[in-house]
Steps between C-alpha positions, in 0.01 A plus 500: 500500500662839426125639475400395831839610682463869317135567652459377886112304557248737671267324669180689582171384715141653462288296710192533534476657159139643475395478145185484231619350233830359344589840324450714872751198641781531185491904537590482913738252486679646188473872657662358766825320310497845346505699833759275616730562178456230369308548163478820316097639490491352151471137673190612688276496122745211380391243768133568422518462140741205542209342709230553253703364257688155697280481801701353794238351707645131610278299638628271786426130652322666821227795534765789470617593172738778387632729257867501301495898381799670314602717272760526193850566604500872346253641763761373818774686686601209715360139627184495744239285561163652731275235621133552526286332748164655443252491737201378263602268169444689203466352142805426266503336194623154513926525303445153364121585410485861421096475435414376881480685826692363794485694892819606563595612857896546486673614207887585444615781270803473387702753348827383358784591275518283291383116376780360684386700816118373432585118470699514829219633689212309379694191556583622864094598522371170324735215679537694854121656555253404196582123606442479816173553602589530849675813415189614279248462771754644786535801249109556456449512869795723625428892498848573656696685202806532679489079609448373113774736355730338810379173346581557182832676516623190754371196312390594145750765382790417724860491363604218460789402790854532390 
């Protein structure tokens, strides 16, 4: 746990993200880790090509699907996640079927410092958000930035009580 106690969690909110196309959505959110110090400006290109190569589209048990996007290790300066909520879906490819379009209306970026740092979150993201479709569908219809990063920071990325 040394990696995540040497680089504090950002958590970042663009909502609603106006976007064309999946590549328009990876560049704001990842110029945004990176105006936040959170990634150096190499991770702006490295999320993009990471995409094209192991799409993250996931495709969920209701309408609203989302996005998992990172980068490698070497283009972060400390933990952050932004969260996406764009006002139209835009097309990702599906992560388990990289040859078939999915909508995707929310995606998290995640820029992390390491594997250890990456497993932690998407477990957080997967058990406390991406399985719950309650949380999903409450996501995809609140514009209020400043209420979902409250959300988040209080129930999903709390510390744990001592």
């Amino acid at each position: 746990m040394a990696e995540l106690q040497r680089s504090e969690c950002r958590f970042l909110v663009s909502a609603p993200l106006e976007a064309v196309d999946r590549e328009q959505v990876l560049q704001q959110l990842a110029i945004s880790l990176q105006e936040s110090g959170c990634v150096k400006p190499s991770y702006v290109q490295a999320v993009i090509e990471r995409e094209r190569d192991y799409p993250t589209g996931v495709q969920l048990e209701g309408p609203i699907n989302v996005a998992l996007a990172h980068a490698g290790p070497e283009h972060v300066l400390k933990n952050g996640i932004i969260l996406g909520i764009l006002a139209e879906a835009v097309p990702f490819y599906k992560m388990n079927e990289p040859q078939n379009l999915i909508p995707v209306q929310i995606v998290f970026m995640l820029a992390t410092v390491s594997p250890v740092a990456i497993a932690f979150y998407m477990d957080k993201l997967i058990n406390e958000v991406l399985m719950k479709s309650d949380v999903i569908a409450w996501l995809a219809n609140t514009k209020n930035a400043e209420t979902i990063k409250m959300f988040f920071e209080s129930e999903v990325f709390a510390a744990p009580a001592e």
